[in-house]
N, CA, C and O atoms as a GROMACS GRO file, in nm:
protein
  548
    1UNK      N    1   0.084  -0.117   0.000
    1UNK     CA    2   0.000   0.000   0.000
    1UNK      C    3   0.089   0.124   0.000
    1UNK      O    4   0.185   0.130   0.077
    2UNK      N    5   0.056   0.232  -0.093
    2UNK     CA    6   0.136   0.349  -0.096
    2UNK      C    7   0.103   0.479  -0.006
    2UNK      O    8   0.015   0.562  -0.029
    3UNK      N    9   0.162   0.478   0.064
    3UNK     CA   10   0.159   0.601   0.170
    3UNK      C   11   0.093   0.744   0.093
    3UNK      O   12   0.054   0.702  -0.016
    4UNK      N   13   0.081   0.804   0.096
    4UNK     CA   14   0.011   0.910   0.077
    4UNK      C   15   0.085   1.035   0.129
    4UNK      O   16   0.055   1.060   0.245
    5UNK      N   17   0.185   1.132   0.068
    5UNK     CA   18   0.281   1.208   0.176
    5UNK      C   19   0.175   1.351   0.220
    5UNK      O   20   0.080   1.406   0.164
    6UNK      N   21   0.225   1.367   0.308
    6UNK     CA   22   0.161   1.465   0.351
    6UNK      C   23   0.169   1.605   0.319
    6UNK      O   24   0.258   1.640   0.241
    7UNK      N   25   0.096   1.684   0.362
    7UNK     CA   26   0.134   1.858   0.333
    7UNK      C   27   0.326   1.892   0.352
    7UNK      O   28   0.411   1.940   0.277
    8UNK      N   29   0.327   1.851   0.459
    8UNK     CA   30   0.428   1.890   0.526
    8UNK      C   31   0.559   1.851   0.438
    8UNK      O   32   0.644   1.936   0.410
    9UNK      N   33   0.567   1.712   0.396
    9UNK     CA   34   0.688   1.660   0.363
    9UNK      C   35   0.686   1.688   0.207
    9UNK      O   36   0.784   1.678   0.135
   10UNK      N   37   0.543   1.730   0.160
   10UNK     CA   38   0.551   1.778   0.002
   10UNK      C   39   0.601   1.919  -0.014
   10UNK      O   40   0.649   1.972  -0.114
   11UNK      N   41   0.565   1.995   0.178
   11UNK     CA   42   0.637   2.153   0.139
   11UNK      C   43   0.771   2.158   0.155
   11UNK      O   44   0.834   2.255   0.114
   12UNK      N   45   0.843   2.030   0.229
   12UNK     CA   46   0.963   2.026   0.216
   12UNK      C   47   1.047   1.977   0.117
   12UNK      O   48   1.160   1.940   0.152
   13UNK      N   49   1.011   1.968  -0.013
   13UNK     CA   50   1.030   1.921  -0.151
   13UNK      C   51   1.025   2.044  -0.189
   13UNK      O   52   1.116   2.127  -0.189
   14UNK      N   53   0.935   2.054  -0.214
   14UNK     CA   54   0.904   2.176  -0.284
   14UNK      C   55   1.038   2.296  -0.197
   14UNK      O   56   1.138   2.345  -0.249
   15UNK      N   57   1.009   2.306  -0.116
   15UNK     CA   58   1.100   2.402  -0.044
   15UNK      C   59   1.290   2.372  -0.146
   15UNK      O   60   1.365   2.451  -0.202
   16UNK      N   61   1.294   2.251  -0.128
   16UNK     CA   62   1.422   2.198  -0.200
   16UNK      C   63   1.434   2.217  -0.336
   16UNK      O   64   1.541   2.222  -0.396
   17UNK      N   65   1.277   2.233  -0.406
   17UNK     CA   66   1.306   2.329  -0.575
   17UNK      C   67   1.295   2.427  -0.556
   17UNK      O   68   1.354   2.481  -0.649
   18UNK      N   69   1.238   2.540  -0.460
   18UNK     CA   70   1.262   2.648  -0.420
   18UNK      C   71   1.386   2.695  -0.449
   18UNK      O   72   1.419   2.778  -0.534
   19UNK      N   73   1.468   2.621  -0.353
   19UNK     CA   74   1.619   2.657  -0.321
   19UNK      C   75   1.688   2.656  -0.482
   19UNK      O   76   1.730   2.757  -0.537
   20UNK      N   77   1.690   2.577  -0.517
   20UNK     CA   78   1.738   2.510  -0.644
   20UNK      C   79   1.718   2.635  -0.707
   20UNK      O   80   1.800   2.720  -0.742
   21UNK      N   81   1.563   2.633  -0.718
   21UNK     CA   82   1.534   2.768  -0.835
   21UNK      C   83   1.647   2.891  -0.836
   21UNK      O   84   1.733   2.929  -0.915
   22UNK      N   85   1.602   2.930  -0.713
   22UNK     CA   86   1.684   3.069  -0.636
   22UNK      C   87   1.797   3.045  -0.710
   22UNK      O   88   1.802   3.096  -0.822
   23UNK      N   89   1.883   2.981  -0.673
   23UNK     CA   90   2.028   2.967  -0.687
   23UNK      C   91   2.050   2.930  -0.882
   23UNK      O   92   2.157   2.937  -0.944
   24UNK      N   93   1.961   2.906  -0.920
   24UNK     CA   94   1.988   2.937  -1.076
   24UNK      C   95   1.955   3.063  -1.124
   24UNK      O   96   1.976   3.082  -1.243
   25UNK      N   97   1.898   3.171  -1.045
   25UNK     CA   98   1.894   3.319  -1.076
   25UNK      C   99   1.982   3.376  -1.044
   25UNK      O  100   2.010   3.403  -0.927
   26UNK      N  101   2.069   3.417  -1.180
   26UNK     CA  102   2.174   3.477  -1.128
   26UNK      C  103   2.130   3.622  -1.048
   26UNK      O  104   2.165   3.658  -0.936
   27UNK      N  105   2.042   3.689  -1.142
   27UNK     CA  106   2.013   3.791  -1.078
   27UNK      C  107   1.969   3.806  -0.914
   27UNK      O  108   2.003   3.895  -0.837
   28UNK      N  109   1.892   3.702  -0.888
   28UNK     CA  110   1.810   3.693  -0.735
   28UNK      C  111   1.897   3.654  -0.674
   28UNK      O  112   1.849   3.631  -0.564
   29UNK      N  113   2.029   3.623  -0.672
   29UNK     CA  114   2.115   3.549  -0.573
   29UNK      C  115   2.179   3.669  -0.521
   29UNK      O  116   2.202   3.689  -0.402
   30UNK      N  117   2.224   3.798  -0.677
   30UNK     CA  118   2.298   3.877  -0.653
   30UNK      C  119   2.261   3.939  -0.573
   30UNK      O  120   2.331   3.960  -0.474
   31UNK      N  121   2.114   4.001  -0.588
   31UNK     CA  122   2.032   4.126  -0.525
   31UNK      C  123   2.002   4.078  -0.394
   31UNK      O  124   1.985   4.159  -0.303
   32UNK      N  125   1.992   3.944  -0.373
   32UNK     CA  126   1.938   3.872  -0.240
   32UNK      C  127   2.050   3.884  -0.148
   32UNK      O  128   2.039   3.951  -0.044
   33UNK      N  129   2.150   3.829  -0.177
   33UNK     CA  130   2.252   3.772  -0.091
   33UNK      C  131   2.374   3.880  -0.124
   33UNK      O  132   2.440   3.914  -0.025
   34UNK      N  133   2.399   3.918  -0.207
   34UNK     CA  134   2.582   4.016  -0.211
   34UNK      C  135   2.541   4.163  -0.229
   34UNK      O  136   2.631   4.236  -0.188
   35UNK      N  137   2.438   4.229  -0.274
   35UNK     CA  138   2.409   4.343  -0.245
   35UNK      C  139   2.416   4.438  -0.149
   35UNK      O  140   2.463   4.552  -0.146
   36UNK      N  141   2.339   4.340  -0.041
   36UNK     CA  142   2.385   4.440   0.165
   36UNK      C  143   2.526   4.387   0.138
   36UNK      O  144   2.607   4.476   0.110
   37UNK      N  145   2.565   4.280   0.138
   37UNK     CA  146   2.745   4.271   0.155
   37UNK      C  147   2.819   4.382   0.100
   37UNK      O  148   2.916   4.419   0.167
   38UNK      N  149   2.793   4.445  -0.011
   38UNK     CA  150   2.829   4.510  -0.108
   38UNK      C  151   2.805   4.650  -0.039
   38UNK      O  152   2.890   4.739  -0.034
   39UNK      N  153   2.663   4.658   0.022
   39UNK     CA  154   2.650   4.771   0.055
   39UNK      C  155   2.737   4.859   0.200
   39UNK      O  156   2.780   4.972   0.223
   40UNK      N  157   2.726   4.708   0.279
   40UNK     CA  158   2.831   4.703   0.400
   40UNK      C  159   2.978   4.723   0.391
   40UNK      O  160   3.043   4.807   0.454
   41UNK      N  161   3.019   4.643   0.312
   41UNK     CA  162   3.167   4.741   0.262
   41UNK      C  163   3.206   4.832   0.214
   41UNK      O  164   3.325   4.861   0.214
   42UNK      N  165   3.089   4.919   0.146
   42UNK     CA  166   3.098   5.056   0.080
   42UNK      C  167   3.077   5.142   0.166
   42UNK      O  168   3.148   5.242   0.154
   43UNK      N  169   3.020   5.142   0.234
   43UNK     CA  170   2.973   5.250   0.358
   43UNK      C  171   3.044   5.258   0.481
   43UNK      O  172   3.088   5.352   0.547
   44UNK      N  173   3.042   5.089   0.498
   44UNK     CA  174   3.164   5.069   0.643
   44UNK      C  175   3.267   5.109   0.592
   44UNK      O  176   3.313   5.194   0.668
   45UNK      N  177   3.331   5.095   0.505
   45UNK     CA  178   3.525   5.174   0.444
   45UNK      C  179   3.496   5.339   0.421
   45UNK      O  180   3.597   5.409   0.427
   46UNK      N  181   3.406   5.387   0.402
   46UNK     CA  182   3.382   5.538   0.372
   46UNK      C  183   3.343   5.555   0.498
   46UNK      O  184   3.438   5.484   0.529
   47UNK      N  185   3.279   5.589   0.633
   47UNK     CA  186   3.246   5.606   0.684
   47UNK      C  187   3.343   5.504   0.831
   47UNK      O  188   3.331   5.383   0.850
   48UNK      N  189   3.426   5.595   0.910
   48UNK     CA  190   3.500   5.518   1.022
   48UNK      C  191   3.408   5.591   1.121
   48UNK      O  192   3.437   5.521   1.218
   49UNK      N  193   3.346   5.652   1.154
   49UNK     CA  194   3.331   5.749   1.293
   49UNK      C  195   3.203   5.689   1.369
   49UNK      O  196   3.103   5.629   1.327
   50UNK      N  197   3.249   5.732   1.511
   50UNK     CA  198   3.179   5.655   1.606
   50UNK      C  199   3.092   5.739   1.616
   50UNK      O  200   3.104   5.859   1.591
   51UNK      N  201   2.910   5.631   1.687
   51UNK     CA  202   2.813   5.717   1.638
   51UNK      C  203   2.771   5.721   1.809
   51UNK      O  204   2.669   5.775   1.853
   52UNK      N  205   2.880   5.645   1.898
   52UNK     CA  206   2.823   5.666   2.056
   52UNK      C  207   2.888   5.597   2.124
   52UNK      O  208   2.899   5.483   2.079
   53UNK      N  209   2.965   5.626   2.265
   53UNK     CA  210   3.061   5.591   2.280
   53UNK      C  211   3.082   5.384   2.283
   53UNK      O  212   3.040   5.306   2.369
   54UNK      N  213   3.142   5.360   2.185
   54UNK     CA  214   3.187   5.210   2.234
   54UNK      C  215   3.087   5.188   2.062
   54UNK      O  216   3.044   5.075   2.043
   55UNK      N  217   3.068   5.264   1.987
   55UNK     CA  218   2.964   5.168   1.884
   55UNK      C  219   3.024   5.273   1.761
   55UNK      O  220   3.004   5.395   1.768
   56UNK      N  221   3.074   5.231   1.688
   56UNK     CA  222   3.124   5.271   1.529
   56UNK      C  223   3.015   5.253   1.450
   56UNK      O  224   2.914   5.187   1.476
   57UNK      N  225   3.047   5.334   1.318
   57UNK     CA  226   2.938   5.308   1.250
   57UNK      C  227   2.890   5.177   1.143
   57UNK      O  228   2.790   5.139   1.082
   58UNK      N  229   3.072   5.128   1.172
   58UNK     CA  230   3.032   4.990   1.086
   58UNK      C  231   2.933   4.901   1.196
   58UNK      O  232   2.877   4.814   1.129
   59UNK      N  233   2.904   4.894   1.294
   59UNK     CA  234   2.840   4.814   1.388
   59UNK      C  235   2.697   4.850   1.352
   59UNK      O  236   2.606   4.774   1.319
   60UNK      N  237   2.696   4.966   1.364
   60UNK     CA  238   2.553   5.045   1.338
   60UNK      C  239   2.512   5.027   1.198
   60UNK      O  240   2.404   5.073   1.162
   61UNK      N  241   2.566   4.982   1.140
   61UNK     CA  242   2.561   4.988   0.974
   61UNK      C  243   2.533   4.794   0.920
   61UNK      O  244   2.478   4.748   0.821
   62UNK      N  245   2.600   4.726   1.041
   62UNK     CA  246   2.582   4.624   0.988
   62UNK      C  247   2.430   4.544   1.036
   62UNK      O  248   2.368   4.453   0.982
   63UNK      N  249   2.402   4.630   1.175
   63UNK     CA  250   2.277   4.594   1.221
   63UNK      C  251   2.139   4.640   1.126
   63UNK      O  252   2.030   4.583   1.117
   64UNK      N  253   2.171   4.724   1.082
   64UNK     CA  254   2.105   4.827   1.010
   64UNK      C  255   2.076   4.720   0.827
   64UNK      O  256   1.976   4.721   0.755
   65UNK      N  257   2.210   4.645   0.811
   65UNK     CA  258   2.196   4.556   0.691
   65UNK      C  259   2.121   4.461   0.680
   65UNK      O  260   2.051   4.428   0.585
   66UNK      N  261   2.144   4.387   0.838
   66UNK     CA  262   2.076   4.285   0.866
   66UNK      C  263   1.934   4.258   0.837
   66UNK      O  264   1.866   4.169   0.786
   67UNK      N  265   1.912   4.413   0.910
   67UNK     CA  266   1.726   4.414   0.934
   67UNK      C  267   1.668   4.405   0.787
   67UNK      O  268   1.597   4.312   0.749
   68UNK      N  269   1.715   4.536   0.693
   68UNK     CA  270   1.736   4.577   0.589
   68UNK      C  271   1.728   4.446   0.484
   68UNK      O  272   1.653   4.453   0.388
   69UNK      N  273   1.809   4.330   0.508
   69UNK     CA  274   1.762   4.204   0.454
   69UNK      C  275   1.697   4.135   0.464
   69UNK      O  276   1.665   4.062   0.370
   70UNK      N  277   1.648   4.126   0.576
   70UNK     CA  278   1.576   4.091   0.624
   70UNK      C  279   1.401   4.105   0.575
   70UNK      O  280   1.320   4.027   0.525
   71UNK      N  281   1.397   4.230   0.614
   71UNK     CA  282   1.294   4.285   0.534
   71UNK      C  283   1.290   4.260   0.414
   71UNK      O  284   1.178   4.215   0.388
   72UNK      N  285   1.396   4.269   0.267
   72UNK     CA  286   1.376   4.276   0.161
   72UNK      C  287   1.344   4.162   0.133
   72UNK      O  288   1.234   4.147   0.078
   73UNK      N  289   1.422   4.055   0.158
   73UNK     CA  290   1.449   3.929   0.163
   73UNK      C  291   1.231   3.873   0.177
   73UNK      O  292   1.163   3.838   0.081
   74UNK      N  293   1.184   3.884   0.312
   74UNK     CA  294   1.086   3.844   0.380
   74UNK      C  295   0.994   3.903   0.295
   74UNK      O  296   0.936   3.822   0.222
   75UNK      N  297   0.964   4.011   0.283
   75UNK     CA  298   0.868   4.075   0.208
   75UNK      C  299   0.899   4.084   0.073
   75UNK      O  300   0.887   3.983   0.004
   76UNK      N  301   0.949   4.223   0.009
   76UNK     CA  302   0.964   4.236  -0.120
   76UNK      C  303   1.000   4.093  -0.236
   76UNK      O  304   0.963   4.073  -0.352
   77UNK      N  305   1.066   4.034  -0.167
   77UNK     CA  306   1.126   3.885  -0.277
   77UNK      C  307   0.961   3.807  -0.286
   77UNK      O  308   0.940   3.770  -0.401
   78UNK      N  309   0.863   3.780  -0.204
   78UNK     CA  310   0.804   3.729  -0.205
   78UNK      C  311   0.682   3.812  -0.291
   78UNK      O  312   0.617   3.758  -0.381
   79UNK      N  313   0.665   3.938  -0.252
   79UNK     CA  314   0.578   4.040  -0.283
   79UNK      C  315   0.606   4.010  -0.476
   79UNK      O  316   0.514   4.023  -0.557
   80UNK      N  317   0.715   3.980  -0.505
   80UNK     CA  318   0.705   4.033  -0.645
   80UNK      C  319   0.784   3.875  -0.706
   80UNK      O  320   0.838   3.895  -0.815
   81UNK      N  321   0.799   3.739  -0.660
   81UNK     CA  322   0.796   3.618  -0.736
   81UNK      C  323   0.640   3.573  -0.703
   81UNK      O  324   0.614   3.468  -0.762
   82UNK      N  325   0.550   3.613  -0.640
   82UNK     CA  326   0.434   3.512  -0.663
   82UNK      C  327   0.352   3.573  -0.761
   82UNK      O  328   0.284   3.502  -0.836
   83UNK      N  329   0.350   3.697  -0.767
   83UNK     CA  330   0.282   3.744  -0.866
   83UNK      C  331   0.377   3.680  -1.019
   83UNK      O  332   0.308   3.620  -1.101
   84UNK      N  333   0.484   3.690  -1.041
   84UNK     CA  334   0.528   3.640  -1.138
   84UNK      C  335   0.520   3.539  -1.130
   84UNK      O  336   0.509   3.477  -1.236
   85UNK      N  337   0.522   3.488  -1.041
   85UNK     CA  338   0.507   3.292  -1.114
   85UNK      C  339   0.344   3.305  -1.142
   85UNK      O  340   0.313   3.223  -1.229
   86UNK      N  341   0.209   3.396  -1.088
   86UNK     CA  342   0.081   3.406  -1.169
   86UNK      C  343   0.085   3.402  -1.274
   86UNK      O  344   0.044   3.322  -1.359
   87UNK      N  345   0.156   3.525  -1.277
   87UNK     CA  346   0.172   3.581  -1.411
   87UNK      C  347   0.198   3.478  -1.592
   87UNK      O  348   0.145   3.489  -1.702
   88UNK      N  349   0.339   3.357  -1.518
   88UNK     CA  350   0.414   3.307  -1.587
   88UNK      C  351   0.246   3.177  -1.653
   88UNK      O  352   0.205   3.147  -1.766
   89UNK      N  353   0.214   3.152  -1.556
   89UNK     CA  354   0.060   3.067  -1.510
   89UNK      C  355   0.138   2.964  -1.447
   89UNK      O  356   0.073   2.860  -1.446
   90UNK      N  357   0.287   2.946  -1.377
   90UNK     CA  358   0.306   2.815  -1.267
   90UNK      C  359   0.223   2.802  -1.160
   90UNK      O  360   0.217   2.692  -1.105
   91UNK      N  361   0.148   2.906  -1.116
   91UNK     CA  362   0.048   2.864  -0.987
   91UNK      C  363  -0.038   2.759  -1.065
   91UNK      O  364  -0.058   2.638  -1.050
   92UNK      N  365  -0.085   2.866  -1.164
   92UNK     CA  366  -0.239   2.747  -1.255
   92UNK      C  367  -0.196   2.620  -1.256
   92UNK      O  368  -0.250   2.535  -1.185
   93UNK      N  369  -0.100   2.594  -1.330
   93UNK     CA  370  -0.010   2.456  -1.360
   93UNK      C  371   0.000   2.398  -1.203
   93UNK      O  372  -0.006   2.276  -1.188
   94UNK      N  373   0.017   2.494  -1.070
   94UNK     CA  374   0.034   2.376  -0.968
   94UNK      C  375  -0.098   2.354  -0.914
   94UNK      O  376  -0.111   2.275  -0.821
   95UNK      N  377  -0.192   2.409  -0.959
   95UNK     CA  378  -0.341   2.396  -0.894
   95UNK      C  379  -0.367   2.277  -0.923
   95UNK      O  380  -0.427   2.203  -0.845
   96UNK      N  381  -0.310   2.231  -1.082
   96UNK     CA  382  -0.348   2.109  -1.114
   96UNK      C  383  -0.279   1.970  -1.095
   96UNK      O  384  -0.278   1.862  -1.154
   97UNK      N  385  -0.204   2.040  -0.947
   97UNK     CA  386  -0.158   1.886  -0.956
   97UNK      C  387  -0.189   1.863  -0.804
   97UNK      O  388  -0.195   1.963  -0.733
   98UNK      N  389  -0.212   1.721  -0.742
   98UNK     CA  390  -0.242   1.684  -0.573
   98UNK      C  391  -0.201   1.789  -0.514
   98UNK      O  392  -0.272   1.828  -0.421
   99UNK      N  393  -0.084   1.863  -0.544
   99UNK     CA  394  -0.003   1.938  -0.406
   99UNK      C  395  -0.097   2.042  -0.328
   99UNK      O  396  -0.138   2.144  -0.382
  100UNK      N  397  -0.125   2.009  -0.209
  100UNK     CA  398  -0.181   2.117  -0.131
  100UNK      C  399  -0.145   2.231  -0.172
  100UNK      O  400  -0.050   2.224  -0.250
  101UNK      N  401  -0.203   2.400  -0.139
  101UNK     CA  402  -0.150   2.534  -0.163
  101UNK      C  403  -0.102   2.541  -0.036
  101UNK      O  404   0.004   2.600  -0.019
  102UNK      N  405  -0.157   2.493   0.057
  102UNK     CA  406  -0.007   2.496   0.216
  102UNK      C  407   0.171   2.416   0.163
  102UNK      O  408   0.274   2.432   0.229
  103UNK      N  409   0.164   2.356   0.065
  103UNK     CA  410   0.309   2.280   0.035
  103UNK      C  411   0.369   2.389  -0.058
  103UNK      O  412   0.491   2.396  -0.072
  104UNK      N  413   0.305   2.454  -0.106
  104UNK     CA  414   0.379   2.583  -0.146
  104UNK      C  415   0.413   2.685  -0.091
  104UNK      O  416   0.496   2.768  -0.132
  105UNK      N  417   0.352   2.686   0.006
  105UNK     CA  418   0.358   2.799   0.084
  105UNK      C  419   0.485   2.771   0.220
  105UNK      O  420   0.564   2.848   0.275
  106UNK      N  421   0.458   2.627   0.237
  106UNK     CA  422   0.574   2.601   0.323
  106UNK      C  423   0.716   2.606   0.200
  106UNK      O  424   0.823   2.647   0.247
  107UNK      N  425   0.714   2.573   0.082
  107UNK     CA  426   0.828   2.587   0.001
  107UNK      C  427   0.890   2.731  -0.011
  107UNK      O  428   1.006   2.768  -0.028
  108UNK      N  429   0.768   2.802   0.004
  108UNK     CA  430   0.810   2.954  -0.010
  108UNK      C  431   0.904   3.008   0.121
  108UNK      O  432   1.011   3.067   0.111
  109UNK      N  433   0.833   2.970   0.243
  109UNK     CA  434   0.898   2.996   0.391
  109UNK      C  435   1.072   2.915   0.384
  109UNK      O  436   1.178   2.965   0.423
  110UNK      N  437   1.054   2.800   0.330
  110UNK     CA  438   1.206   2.740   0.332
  110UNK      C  439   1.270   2.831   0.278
  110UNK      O  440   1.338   2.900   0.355
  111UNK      N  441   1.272   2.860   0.149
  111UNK     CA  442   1.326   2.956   0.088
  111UNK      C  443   1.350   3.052   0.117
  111UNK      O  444   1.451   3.107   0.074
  112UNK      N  445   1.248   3.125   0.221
  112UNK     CA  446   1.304   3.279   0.285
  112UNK      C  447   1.370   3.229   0.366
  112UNK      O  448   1.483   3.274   0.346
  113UNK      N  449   1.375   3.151   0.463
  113UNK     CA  450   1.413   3.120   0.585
  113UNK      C  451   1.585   3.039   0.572
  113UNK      O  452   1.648   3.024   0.676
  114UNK      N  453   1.641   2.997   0.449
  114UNK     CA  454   1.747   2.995   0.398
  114UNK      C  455   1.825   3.063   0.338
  114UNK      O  456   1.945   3.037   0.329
  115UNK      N  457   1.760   3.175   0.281
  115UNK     CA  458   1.831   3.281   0.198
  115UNK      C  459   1.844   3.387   0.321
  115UNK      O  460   1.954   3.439   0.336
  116UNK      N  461   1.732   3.425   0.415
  116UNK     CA  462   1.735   3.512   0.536
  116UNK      C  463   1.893   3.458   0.621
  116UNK      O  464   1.967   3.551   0.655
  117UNK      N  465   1.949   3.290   0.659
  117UNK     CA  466   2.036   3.292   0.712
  117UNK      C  467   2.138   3.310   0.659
  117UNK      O  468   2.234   3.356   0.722
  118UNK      N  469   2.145   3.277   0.526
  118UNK     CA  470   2.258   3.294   0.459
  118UNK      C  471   2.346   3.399   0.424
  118UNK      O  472   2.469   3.391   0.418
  119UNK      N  473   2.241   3.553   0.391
  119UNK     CA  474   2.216   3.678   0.399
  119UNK      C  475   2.264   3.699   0.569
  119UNK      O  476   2.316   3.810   0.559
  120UNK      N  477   2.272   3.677   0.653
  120UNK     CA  478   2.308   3.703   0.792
  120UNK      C  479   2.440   3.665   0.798
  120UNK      O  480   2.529   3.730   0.854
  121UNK      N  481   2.453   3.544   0.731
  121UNK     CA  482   2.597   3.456   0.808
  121UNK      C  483   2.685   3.546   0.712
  121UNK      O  484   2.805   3.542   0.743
  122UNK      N  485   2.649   3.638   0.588
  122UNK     CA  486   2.755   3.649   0.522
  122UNK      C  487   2.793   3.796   0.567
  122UNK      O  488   2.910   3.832   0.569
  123UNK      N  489   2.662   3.899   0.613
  123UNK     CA  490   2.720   3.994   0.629
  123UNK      C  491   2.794   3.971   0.801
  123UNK      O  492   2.888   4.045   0.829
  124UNK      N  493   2.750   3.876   0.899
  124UNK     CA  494   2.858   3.927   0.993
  124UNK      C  495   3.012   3.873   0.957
  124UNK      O  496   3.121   3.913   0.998
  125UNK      N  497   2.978   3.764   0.864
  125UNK     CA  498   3.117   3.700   0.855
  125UNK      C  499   3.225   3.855   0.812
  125UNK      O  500   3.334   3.875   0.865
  126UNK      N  501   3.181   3.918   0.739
  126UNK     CA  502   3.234   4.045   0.594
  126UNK      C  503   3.231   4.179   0.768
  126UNK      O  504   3.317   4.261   0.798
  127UNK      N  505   3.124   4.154   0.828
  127UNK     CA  506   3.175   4.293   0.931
  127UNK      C  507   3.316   4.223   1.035
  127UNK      O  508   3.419   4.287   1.054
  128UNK      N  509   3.297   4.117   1.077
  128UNK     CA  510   3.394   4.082   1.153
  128UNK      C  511   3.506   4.030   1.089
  128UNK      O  512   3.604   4.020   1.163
  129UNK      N  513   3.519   3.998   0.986
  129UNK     CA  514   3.686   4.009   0.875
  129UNK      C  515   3.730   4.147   0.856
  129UNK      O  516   3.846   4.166   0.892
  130UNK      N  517   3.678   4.230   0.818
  130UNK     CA  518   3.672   4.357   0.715
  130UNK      C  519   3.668   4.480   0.857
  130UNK      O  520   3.758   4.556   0.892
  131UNK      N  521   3.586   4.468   0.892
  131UNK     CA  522   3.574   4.587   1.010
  131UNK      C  523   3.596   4.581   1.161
  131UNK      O  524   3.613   4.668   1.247
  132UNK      N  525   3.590   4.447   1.164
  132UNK     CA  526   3.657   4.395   1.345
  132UNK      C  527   3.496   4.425   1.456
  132UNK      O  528   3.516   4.469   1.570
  133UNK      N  529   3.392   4.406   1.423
  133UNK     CA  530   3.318   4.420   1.425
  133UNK      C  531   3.300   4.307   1.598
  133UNK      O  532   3.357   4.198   1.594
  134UNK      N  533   3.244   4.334   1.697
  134UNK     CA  534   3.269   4.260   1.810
  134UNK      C  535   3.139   4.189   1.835
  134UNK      O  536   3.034   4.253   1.849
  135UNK      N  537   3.142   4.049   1.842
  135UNK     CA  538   2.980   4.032   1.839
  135UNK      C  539   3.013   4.005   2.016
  135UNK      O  540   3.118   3.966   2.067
  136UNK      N  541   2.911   4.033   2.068
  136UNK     CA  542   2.850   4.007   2.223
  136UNK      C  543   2.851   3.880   2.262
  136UNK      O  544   2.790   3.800   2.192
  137UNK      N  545   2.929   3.828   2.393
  137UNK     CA  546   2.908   3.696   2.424
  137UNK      C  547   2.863   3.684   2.521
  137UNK      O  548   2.838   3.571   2.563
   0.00000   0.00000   0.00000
């Protein structure tokens, strides 16, 4: 007898062509992931001065990236691929197949929720190489 998979383990598939997808856009990888990096080293090297005692502005600048990706990353990336995949008609095309619209939706969350850490791990890695940046222990 064949099991029947569930919501859950079909959004974690899906989540895994998610990823896949992403990472064959060159463009969405750039704008997603090396852009704040990009932006963090341009601003942190132009800008040395402390904005209060014990906090520089690369500190202030990298917290400031974080969120900043965070946000773009969480909202805007999502705000403007679901309408294009409407657009393209891949929703229509997935209406018609078993997959719950919760297994997409969990594919969508993997996807933020991997590109959101990745986007984190790279800008503190780039403040604490590049700017000496002190994380709190």
């Amino acid at each position: 007898m064949n099991k029947i998979p569930s919501a859950l383990s079909l959004g974690l598939r899906r989540g895994g062509l998610e990823i896949r997808q992403f990472a064959r856009q060159r463009e969405s990888v750039i704008f997603t992931l090396l852009f704040p990096v990009i932006l963090l080293i341009i601003f942190g090297s132009v800008f040395k001065d402390t904005i209060a005692p014990g906090v520089t502005f690369s500190q202030y600048f990298l917290a400031g990236m974080i969120a900043s990706g965070l946000v773009n990353t969480g909202f805007q990336a999502l705000a403007i691929t679901i309408p294009l995949e409407r657009d393209f008609g891949a929703l229509k095309r997935l209406r018609g197949t078993p997959m719950p619209a919760s297994s997409y939706f969990i594919g969508k969350a993997i996807l933020i929720i991997v590109s959101m850490m990745l986007q984190i791990i790279m800008l503190l890695v780039v403040g604490i190489l590049f700017f000496s940046v002190k994380m709190p222990t």
